[in-house]
TIBA-884551 format. One line per field, with one value per residue (C-alpha): residue in three letters; y, z, x. Coordinates in pm, whole numbers, padded with zeros to 5 digits. Last residue first. Example, Ala and Ser with C-alpha at 12.3 -4.5 7.8 and 13.67 -1.06 7.14 Angstrom:
TIBA-884551
code SER;ALA .
c2 -00106;-00450 .
c3 00714;00780 .
c1 01367;01230 .
//
This chain:
TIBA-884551
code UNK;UNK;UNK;UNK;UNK;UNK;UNK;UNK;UNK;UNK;UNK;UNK;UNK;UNK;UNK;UNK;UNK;UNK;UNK;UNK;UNK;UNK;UNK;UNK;UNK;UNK;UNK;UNK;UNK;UNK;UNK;UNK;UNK;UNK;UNK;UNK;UNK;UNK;UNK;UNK;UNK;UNK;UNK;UNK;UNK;UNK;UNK;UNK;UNK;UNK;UNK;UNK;UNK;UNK;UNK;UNK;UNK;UNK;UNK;UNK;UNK;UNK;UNK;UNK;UNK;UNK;UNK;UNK;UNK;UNK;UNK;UNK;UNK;UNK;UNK;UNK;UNK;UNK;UNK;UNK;UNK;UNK;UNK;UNK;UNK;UNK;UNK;UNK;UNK;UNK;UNK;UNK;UNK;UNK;UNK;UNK;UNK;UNK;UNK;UNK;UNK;UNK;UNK;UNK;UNK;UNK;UNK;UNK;UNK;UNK;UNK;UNK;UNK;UNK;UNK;UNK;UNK;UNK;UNK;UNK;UNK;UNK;UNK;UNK;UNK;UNK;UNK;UNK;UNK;UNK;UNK;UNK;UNK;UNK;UNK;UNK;UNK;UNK;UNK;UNK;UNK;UNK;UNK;UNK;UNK;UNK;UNK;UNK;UNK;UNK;UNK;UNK;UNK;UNK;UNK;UNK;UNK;UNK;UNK;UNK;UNK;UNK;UNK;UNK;UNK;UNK;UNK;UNK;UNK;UNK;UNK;UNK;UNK;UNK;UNK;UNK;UNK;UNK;UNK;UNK;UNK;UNK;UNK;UNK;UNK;UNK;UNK;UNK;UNK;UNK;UNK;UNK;UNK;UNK;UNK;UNK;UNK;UNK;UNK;UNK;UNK;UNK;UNK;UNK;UNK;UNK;UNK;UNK;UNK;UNK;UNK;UNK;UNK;UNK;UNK;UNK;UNK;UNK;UNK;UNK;UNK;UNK;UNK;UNK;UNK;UNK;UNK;UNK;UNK;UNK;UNK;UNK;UNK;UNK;UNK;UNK;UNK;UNK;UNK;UNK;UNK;UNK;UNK;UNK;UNK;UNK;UNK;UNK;UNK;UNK;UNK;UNK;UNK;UNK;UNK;UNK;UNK;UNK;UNK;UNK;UNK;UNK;UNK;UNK;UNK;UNK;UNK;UNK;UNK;UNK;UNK;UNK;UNK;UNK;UNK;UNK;UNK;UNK;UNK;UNK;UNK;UNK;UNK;UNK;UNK;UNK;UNK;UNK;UNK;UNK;UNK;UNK;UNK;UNK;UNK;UNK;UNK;UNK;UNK;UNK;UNK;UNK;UNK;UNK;UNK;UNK;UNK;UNK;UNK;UNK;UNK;UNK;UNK;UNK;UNK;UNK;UNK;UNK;UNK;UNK;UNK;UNK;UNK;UNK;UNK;UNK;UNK;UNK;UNK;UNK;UNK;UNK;UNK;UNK;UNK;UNK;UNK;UNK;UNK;UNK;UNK;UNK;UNK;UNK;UNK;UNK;UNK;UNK;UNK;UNK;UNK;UNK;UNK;UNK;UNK;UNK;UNK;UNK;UNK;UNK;UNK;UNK;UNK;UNK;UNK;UNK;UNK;UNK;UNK;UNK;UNK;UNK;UNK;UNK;UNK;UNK;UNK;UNK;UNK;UNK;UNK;UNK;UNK;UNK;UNK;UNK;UNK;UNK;UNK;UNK;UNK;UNK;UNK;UNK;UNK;UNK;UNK;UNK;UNK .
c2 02838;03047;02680;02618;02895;02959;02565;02561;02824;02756;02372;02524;02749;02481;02326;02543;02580;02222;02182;02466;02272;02464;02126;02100;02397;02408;02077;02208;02556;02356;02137;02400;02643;02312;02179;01752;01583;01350;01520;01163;01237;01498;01259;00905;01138;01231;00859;00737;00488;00267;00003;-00039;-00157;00209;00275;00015;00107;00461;00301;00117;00397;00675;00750;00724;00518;00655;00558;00327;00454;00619;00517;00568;00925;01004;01404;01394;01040;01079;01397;01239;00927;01134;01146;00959;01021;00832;00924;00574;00455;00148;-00041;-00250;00002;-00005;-00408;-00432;-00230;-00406;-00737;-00584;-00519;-00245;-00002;00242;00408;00732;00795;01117;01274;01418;01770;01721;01954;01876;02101;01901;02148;01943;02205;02092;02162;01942;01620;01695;01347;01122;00889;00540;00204;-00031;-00217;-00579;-00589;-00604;-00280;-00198;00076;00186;00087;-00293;-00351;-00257;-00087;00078;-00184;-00442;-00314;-00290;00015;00202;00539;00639;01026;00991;00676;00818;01129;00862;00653;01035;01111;01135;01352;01617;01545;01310;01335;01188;00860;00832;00478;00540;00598;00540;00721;00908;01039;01380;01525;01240;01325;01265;01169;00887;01080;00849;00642;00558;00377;00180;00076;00279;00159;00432;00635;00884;00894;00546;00407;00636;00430;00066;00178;00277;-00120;-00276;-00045;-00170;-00499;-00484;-00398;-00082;-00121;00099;00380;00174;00273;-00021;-00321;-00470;-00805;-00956;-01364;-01506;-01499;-01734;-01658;-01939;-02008;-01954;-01907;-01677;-01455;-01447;-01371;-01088;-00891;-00959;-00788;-00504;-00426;-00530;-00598;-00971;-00959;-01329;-01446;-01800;-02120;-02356;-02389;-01987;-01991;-02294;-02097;-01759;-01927;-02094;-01778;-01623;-01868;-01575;-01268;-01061;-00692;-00439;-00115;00183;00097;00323;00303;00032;-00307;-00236;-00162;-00416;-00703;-00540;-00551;-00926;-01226;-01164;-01227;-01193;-01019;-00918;-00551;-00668;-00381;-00596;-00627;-00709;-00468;-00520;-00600;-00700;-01001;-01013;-01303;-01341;-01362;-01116;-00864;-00942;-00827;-00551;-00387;-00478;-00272;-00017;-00036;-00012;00303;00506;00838;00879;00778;00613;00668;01023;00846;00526;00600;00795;00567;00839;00798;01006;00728;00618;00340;00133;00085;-00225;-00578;-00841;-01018;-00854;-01185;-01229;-01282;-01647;-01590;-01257;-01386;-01659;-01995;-02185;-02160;-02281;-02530;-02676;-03016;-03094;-03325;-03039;-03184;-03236;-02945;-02693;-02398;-02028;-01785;-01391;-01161;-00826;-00716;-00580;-00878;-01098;-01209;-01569;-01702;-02096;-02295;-02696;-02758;-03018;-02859;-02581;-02310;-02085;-02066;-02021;-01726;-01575;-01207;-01144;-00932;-01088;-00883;-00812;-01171;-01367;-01519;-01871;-02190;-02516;-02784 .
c3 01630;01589;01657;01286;01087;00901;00829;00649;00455;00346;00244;00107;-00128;-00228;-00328;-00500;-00726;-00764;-00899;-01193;-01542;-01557;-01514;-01135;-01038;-01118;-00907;-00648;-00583;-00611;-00390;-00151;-00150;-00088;-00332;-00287;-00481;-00306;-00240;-00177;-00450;-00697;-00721;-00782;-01022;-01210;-01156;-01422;-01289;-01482;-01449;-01041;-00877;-00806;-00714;-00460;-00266;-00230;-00108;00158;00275;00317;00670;00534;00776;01004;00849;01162;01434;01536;01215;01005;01070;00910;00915;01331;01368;01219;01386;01700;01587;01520;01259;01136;00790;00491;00138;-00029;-00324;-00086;00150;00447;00728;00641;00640;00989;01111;00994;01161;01452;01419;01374;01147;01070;00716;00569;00174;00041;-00297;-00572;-00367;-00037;-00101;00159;00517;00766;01012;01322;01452;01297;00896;00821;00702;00707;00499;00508;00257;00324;00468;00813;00849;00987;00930;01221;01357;01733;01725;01520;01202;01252;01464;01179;01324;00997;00799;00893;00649;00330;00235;-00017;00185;00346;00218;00014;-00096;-00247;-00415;-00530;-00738;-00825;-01035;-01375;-01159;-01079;-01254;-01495;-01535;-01907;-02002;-02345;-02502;-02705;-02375;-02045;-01703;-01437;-01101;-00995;-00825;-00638;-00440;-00664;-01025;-01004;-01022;-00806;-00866;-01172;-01429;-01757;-02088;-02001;-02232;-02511;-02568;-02278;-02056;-02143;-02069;-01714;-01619;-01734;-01490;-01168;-01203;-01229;-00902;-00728;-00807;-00746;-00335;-00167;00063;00406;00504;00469;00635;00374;00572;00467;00525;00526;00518;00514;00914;00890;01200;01276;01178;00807;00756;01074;00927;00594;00754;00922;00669;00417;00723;00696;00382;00166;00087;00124;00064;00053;00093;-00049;00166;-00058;00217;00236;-00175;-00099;00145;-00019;-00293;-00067;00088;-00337;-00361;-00479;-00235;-00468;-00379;-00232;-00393;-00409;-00577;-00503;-00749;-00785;-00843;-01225;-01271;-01093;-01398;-01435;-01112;-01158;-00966;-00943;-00771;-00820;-00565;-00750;-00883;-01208;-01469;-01747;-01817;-01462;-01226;-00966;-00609;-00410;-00368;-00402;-00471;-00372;-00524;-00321;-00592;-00587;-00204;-00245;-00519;-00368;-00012;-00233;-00431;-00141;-00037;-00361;-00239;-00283;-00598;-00753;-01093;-00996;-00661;-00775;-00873;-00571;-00345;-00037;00339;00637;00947;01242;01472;01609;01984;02070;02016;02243;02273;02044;01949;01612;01645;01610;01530;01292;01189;01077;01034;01304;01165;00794;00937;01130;00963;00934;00663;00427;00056;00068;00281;00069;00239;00156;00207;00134;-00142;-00195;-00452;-00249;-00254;-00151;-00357;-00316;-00202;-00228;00053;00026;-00214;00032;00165;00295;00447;00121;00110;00537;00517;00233;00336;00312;00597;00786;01062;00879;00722;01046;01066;00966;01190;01049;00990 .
c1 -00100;00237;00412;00444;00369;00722;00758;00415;00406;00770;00603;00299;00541;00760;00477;00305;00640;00680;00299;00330;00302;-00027;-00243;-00031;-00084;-00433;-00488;-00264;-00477;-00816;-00735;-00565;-00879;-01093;-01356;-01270;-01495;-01701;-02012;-02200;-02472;-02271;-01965;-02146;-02408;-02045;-01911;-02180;-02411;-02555;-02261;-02300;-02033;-01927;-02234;-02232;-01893;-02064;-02414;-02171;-01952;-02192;-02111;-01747;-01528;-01271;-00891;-00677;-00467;-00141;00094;-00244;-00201;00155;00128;00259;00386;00697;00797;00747;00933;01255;01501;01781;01982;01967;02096;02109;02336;02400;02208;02366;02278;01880;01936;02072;01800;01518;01706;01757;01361;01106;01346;01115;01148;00987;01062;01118;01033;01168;01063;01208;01528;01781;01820;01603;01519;01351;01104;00801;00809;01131;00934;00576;00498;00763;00589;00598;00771;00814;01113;01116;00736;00484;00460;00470;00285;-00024;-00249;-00182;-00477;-00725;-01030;-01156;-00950;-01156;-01461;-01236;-01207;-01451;-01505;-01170;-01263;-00880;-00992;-01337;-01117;-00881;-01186;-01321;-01005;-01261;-01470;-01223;-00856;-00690;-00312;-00206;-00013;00059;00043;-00253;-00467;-00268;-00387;-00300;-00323;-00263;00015;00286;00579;00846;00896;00632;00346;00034;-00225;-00080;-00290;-00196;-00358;-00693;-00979;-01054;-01414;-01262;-01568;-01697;-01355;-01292;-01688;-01512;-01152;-01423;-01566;-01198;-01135;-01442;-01368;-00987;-01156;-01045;-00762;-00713;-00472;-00182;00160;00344;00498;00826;00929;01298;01357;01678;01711;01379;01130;00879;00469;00523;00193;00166;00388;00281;-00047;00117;00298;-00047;-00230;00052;00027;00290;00674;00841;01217;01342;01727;01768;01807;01610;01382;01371;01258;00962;00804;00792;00627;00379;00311;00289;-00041;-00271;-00221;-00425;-00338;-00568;-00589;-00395;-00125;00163;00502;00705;00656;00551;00977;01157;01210;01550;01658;01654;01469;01113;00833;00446;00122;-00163;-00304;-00566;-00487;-00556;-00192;-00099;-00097;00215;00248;00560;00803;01160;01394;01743;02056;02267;02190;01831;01796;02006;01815;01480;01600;01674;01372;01144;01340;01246;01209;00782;00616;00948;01132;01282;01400;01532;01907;01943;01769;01630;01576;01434;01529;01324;01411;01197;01049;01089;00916;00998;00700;00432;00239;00074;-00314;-00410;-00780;-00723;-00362;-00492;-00247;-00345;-00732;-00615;-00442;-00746;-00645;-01038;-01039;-01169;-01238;-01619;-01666;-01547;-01435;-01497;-01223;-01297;-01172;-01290;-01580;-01876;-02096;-01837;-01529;-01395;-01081;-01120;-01041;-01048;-00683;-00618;-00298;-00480;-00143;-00161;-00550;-00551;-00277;-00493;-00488;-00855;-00847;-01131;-01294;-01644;-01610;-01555;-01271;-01252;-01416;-01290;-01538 .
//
């Protein structure tokens, strides 16, 4: 029998489902909702695929890997429709025009996040925006597989354990393949999400038709969600599912000493918010408030695709500056001391997210909480900003 990683360190990319060619690994959720393999030993003939093909037993080497380079970017046709500056659909956009297929994650319509590809611009929509909550892998390797065989270009976006098991799935570089790895601060379970969206329905009397973890039209305010087709911000308890990401307290268990969370990367181009950009000594002398996106180029290759893209505003920065707001570029989220009774209230139907809130002191009661979240209800969020972000610049290096 094949020996898997253990559950603690696996990252549930499904690497070994894709790479089983006997249909004997099943991904299966554990007690707190994510998805783990379990193999049937009536079908296994002991290929030890599945072990070649982890990226937690066959850990991806760093030969060769340089230091990247780091570029402030934004897609002007994307940015007002993307929660940061829309970089992910630039590199999608030129990808698909060239033929290609991208893949990313969406919700489905039961608000289930998984991995799917498509093939026109138009079908680009429910892969944008932040989704914060791990992905289902499904059988999309394969998929990826099957596309660079047939010689067409591939763009492959996602966490960086779903960068590497693709990786190691496909065991060799393809020069028609480009992958993209998000700066992740760790992935709560669809379980625990699914769980949070039934307590929002008994609160509202409606089920949610769509969530946004984040405003699209820039930097992101408050999330949302979709009764009657209308989407409206939610705020306090109702938002508790972000205030428990933000207080990294229903991850995963590997992602709390995740060995992607730092330098070198493993995606071609690295991708997220360029949080701090133009507050620490580096003027940057554009208006930041639709949103921009940060981009390492990890790879020739990474490179070669940020110069090819079009409609883009990009200009290079440093990786100092990078680094400084962008935590999870230096090292992985600390776990919540309360992390496991959190993650099992959530799963719990009896309990309403209010006790969740008032037991772990969730809710986030700082001055600038409570200054955005009133901005933001009175139509106001832009102007806080602006003034955080003057704050900001004029105090650094007075500390």
């Amino acid at each position: 029998m094949p020996i898997l990683a253990l559950p603690e360190r696996c990252t549930g990319c499904a690497a070994c489902f894709n790479a089983c060619g006997h249909a004997a690994i099943t991904m299966d959720r554990d007690g707190e909702g994510f998805l783990i393999p379990t193999v049937a030993p009536s079908k296994c003939v002991e290929c030890k695929l599945c072990e070649k093909s982890c990226p937690v037993l066959q850990p991806l080497s760093d030969a060769g890997v340089r230091s990247p380079r780091v570029f402030a970017m934004w897609s002007e046709p994307d940015r007002r429709l993307s929660s940061s500056g829309g970089a992910f659909s630039a590199f999608a956009r030129k990808v698909l025009s060239e033929g290609g297929v991208v893949f990313g994650a969406a919700f489905d319509q039961d608000l289930h996040c998984r991995h799917v590809e498509i093939r026109r611009v138009e079908d680009l929509s429910p892969l944008r925006g932040s989704k914060y909550v791990q992905s289902e892998i499904g059988d999309m390797f394969k998929r990826v597989r099957e596309h660079l065989k047939a010689a067409r270009k591939v763009l492959f976006c996602g966490t960086p354990c779903q960068v590497a098991g693709l990786k190691k799935f496909l065991r060799k570089p393809d020069e028609n393949l480009l992958t993209l790895d998000l700066i992740c601060h760790g992935v709560p379970s669809d379980e625990v999400f699914q769980s949070y969206l039934k307590k929002i329905s008994s609160r509202f009397a409606a089920d949610p038709e769509g969530f946004e973890f984040r405003d699209r039209d820039g930097w992101g305010k408050a999330p949302s969600i979709s009764i009657g087709g209308k989407f409206r911000p939610i705020y306090d308890v109702d938002a508790l599912y972000m205030e428990a990401f933000n207080a990294s307290a229903i991850f995963r268990k590997c992602c709390y000493h995740c060995p992607y969370s730092g330098l070198p990367r493993v995606g071609d181009c690295t991708l997220g918010d360029f949080w701090g950009i133009g507050r620490y000594g580096i003027p940057f002398r554009h208006d930041t408030m639709k949103g921009v996106s940060l981009v390492l180029a990890n790879t020739e290759q990474g490179e070669e695709a940020v110069r090819c893209l079009s409609g883009c505003f990009v200009e290079e920065r440093t990786l100092e500056e990078a680094l400084i707001e962008n935590h999870n570029l230096k090292s992985p989220s600390n776990p919540h001391p309360d992390r496991e009774g959190i993650i099992r209230d959530f799963l719990d139907p009896d309990v309403p997210l209010k006790v969740i809130a008032s037991r772990y002191r969730l809710l986030d009661r700082s001055f600038k909480k409570r200054v955005k979240d009133a901005a933001s209800r009175l139509g106001l969020f832009n102007v806080a900003k602006r003034v955080y972000n003057w704050y900001k610049v004029k105090s650094y290096g007075k500390a």
